[in-house]
C-alpha positions as CSV (number, residue, x, y, z in Angstrom):
1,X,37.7,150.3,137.5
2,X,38.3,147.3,139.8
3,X,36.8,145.3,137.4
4,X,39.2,146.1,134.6
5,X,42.0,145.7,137.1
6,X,41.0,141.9,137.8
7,X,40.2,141.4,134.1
8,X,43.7,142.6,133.2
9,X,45.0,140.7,135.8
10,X,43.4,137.4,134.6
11,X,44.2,138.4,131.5
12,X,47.4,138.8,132.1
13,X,47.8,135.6,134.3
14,X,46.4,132.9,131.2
15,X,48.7,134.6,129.1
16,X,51.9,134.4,131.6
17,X,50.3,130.5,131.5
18,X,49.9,129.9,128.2
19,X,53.6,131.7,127.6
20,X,54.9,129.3,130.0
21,X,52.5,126.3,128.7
22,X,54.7,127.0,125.4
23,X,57.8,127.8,126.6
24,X,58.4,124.6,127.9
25,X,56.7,122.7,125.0
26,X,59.4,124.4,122.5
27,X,62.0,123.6,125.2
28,X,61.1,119.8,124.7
29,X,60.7,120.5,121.0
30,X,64.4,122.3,121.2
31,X,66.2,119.4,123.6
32,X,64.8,116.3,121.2
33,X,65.9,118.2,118.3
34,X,69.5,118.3,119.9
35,X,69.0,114.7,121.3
36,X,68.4,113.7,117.3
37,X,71.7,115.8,116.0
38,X,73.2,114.2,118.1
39,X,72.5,110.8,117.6
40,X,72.5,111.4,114.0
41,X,75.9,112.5,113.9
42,X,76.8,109.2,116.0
43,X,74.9,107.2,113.5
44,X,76.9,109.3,110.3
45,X,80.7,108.9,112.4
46,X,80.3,105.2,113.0
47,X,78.8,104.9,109.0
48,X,82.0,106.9,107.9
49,X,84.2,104.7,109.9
50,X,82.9,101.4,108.7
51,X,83.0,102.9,104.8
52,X,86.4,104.4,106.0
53,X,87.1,100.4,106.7
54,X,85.4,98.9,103.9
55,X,87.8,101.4,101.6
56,X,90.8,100.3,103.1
57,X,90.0,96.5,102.7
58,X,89.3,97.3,99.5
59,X,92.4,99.0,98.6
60,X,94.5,96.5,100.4
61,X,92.4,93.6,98.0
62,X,92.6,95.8,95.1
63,X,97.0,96.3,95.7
64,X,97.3,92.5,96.6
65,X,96.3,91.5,93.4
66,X,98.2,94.0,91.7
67,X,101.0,92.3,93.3
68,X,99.9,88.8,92.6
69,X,99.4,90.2,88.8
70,X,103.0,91.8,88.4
71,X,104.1,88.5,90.5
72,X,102.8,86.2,87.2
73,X,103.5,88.4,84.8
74,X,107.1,88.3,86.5
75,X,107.3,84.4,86.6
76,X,106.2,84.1,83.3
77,X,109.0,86.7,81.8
78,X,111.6,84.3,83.5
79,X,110.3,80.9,82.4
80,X,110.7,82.8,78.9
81,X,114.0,83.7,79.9
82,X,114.6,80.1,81.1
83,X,113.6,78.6,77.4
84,X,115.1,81.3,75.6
85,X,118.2,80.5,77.3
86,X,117.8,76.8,76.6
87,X,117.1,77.3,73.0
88,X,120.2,79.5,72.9
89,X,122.8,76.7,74.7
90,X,120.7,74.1,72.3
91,X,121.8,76.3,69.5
92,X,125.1,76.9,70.1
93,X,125.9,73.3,71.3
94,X,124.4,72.0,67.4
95,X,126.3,74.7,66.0
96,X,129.2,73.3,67.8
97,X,129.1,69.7,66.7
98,X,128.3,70.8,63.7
99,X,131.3,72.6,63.3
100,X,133.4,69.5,64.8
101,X,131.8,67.3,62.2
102,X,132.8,69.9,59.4
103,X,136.5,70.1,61.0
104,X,136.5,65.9,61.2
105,X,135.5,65.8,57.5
106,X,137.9,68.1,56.5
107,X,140.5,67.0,58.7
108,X,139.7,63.3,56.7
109,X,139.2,64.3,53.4
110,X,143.3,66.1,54.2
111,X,144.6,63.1,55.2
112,X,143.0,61.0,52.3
113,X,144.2,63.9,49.8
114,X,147.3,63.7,51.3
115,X,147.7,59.9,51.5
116,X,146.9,59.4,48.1
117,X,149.5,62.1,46.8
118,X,152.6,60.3,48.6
């Protein structure tokens, strides 16, 4: 009976050992595991910033030329403008001196009508 006593006791004690023996193993297992999430969530919050970053340089490039674009497109509507304004005066002022020419004619061809009926 003694002898089952110290066989269940030894018994007893490796497995109380080998518990412990894994016990602390999964404890390592368990902080590493923790020690990883950790750093790998370090590793995914500083690669978010920097593509956080990288988007807004992005954007900022992307709306600058927009601006640069409509800025153009705006300089080139008022050089049109400018010409079409040009044209228009260079228009009017022929138009003008044609008219004045037309008027002197007319104003000649009265006084020779009338000159020759007197």
């Amino acid at each position: 009976m003694m002898d089952d006593f110290d066989l269940e006791a030894r018994r007893q004690k490796l497995y109380n050992n080998i518990k412990n023996k894994w016990k602390s193993i999964s404890k390592e297992y368990t902080e590493k595991i923790e020690e990883m999430k950790i750093k790998n969530e370090k590793v995914y919050k500083e690669k978010s910033q920097k593509f956080k970053q990288k988007l807004k340089k992005k954007e900022l490039l992307i709306k600058k030329q927009i601006e640069l674009k409509n800025e153009k497109i705006l300089q080139k509507k008022r050089e049109q403008e400018a010409i079409s304004k040009k044209k228009s005066d260079d228009v009017l002022k022929n138009l003008e001196e044609f008219n004045k020419k037309q008027e002197e004619k007319r104003l000649k061809l009265e006084q020779d009508t009338f000159l020759k009926s007197m």
